[in-house]
VMD Tcl script that draws the C-alpha trace (Angstrom):
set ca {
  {97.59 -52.38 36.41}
  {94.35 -52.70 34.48}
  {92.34 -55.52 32.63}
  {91.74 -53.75 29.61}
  {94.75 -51.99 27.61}
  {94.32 -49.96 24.19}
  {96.61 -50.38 21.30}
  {96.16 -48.30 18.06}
  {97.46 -50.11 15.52}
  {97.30 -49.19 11.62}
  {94.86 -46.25 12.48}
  {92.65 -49.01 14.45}
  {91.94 -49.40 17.83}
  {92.35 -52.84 19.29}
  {91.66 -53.71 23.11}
  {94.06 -56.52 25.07}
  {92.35 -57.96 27.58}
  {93.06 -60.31 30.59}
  {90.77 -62.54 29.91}
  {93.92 -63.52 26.90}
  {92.00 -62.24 23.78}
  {91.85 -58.87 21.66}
  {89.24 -57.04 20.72}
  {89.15 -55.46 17.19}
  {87.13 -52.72 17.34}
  {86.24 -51.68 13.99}
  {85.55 -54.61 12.78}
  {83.85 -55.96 16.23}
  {86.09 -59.05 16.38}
  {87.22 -60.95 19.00}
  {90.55 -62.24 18.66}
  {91.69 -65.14 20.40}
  {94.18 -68.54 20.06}
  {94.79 -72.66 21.19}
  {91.36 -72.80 22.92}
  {92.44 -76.40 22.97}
  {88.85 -77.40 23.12}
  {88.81 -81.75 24.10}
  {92.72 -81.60 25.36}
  {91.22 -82.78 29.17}
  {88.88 -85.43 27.47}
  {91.78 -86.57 25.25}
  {94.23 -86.76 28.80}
  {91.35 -88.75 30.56}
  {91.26 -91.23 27.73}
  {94.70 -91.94 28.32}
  {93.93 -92.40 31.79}
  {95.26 -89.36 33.80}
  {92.43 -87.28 35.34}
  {92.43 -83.97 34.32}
  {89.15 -82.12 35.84}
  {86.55 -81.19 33.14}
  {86.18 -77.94 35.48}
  {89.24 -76.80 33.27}
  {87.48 -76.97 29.81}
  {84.73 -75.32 31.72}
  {86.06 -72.46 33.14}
  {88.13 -71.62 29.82}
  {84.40 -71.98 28.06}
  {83.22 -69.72 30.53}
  {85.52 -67.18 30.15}
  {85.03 -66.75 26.66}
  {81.63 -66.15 27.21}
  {81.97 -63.53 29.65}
  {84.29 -61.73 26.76}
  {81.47 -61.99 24.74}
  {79.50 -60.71 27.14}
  {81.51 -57.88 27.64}
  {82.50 -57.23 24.11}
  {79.48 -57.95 22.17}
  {81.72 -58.94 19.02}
  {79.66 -60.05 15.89}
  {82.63 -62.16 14.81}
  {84.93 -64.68 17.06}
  {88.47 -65.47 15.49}
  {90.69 -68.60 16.76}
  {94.04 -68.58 15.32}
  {94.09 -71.72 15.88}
  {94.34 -74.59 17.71}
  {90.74 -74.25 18.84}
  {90.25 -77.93 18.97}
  {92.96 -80.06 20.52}
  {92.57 -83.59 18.98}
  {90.39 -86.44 17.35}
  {86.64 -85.80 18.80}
  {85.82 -87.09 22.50}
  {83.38 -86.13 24.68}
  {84.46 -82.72 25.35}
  {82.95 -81.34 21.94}
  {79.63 -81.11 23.77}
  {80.48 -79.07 26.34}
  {81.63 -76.82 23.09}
  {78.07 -77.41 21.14}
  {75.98 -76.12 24.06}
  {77.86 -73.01 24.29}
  {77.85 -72.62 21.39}
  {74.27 -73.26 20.77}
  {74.30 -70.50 23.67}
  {76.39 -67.60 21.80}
  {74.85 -68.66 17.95}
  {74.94 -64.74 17.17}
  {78.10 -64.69 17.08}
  {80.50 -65.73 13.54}
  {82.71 -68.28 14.58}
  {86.11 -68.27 12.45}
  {88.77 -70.97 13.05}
  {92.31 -69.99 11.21}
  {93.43 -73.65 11.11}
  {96.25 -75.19 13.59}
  {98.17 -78.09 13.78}
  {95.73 -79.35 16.83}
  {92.82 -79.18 14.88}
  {92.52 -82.50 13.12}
  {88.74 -83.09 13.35}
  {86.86 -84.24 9.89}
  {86.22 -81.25 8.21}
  {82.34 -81.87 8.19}
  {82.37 -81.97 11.83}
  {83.60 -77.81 12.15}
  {80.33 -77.07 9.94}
  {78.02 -78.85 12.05}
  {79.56 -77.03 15.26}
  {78.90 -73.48 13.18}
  {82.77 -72.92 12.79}
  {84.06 -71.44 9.29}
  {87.33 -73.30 8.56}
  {90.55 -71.40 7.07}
  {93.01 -73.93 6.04}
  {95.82 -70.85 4.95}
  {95.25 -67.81 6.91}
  {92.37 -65.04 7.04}
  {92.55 -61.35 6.54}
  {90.56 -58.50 7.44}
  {91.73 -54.95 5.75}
  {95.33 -54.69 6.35}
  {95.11 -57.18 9.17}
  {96.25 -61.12 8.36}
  {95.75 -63.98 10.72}
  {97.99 -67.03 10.76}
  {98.24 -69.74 13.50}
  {102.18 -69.38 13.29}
  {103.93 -66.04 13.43}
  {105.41 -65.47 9.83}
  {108.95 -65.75 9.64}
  {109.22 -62.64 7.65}
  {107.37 -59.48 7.65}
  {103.68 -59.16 5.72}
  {104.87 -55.97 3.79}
  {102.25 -53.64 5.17}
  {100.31 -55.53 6.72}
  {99.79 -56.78 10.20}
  {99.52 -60.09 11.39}
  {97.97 -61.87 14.27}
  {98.84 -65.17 15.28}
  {98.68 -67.75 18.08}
  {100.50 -71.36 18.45}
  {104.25 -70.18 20.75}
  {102.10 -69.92 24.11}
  {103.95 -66.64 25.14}
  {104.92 -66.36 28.52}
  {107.57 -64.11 30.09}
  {110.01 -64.61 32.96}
  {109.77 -62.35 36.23}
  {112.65 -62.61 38.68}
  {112.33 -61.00 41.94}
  {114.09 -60.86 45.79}
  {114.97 -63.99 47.47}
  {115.31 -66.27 43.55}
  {111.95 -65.54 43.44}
  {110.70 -66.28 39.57}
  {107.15 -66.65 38.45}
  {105.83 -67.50 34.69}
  {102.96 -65.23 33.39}
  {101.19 -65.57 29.85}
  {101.61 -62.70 28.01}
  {100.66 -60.98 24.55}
  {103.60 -60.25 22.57}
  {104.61 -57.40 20.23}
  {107.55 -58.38 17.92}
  {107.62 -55.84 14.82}
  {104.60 -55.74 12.81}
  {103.02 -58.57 14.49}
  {101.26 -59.78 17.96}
  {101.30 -63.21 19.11}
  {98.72 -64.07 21.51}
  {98.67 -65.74 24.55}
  {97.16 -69.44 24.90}
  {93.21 -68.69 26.04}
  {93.56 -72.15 27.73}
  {94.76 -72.20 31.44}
  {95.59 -75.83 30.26}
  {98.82 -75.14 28.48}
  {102.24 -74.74 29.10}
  {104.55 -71.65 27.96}
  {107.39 -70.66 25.97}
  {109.17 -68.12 27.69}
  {109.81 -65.19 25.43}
  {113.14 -62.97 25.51}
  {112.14 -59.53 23.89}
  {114.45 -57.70 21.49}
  {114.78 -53.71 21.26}
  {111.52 -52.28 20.76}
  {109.48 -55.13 21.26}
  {106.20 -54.96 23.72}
  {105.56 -57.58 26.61}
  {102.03 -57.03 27.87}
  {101.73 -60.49 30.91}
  {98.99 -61.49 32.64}
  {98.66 -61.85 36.11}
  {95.70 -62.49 38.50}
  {92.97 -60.80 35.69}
  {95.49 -57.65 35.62}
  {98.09 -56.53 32.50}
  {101.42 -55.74 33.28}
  {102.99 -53.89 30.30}
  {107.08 -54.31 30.18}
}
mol new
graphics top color blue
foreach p $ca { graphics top sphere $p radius 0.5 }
foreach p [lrange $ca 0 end-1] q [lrange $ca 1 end] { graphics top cylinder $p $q radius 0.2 }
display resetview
């Protein structure tokens, strides 16, 4: 097990990591989707007391993959936001306020409702109908039919796969998933739930699992 994997993919090398992102190489992007950014605050408002420590650490996170990375572009395939503004969008401002080297681009989701003014002022370029990059096309939902020759990346499922052991042992894990000509990525949030994917023939399951990949 590792925390790093590397995928060539249409003569480009692109890094999976456990932190649930990809890193683009050649075009030093860092790929990522459903940040859910304000889904605690919007939970609290409603009375049920979700800790801000979970906005936090998922903040924190991505800053370490910056860190690590040192990508001059971030992509969210959306979903970076989670609902009308609340209090959480600060904690969001001051990082990024903290990481303002970096170009933020937000492929828009069905979450991300804010007024569009408001992604400006927080330094986020908003794509209402996908992004592309060379032969590469980014959609918050997986296409229902092949891009021709191109590859997509998208978010919004929350991949997870189902491991069965001894003893009706099972266990959930996030995962990235490789369906033909396309990866879906897992939800960066820890605050999400998961839809539990059942590979075809010749599909790739790469879960996550205590900061390690598991390929199956």
């Amino acid at each position: 097990m590792q925390k790093i994997l590397q995928y060539s993919l249409l003569g480009q090398s692109f890094f999976l990591s456990a932190g649930r992102a990809v890193y683009w190489e050649g075009q030093r992007a860092l790929v990522l989707s459903d940040l859910h950014i304000g889904k605690g605050g919007h939970f609290r408002k409603a009375g049920i007391p979700i800790p801000e420590q979970v906005q936090e650490e998922d903040l924190s996170r991505l800053g370490e993959l910056v860190g690590e990375f040192d990508p001059k572009k971030i992509i969210v395939v959306g979903d970076m936001f989670h609902s009308a503004a609340n209090s959480d969008l600060d904690k969001f401002k001051r990082w990024r306020e903290a990481h303002s080297q970096q170009e933020v681009v937000l492929v828009k989701g069905n979450h991300d409702i804010l007024k569009k003014e408001k992604y400006g002022e927080m330094g986020v370029q908003l794509e209402q109908d996908g992004y592309g990059l060379d032969n590469v096309v980014f959609y918050h939902q997986p296409p229902e039919t092949a891009e021709g020759e191109r590859f997509t990346i998208s978010g919004h499922l929350h991949p997870g796969i189902l491991v069965e052991g001894n003893g009706r042992q099972r266990l959930r894990l996030p995962c990235f998933w490789l369906p033909k000509d396309c990866l879906v990525l897992p939800a960066f949030s820890a605050f999400t739930g998961l839809f539990l994917v059942k590979p075809q023939a010749g599909e790739k399951i790469i879960a996550i699992a205590d900061g390690e990949l598991i390929p199956f």
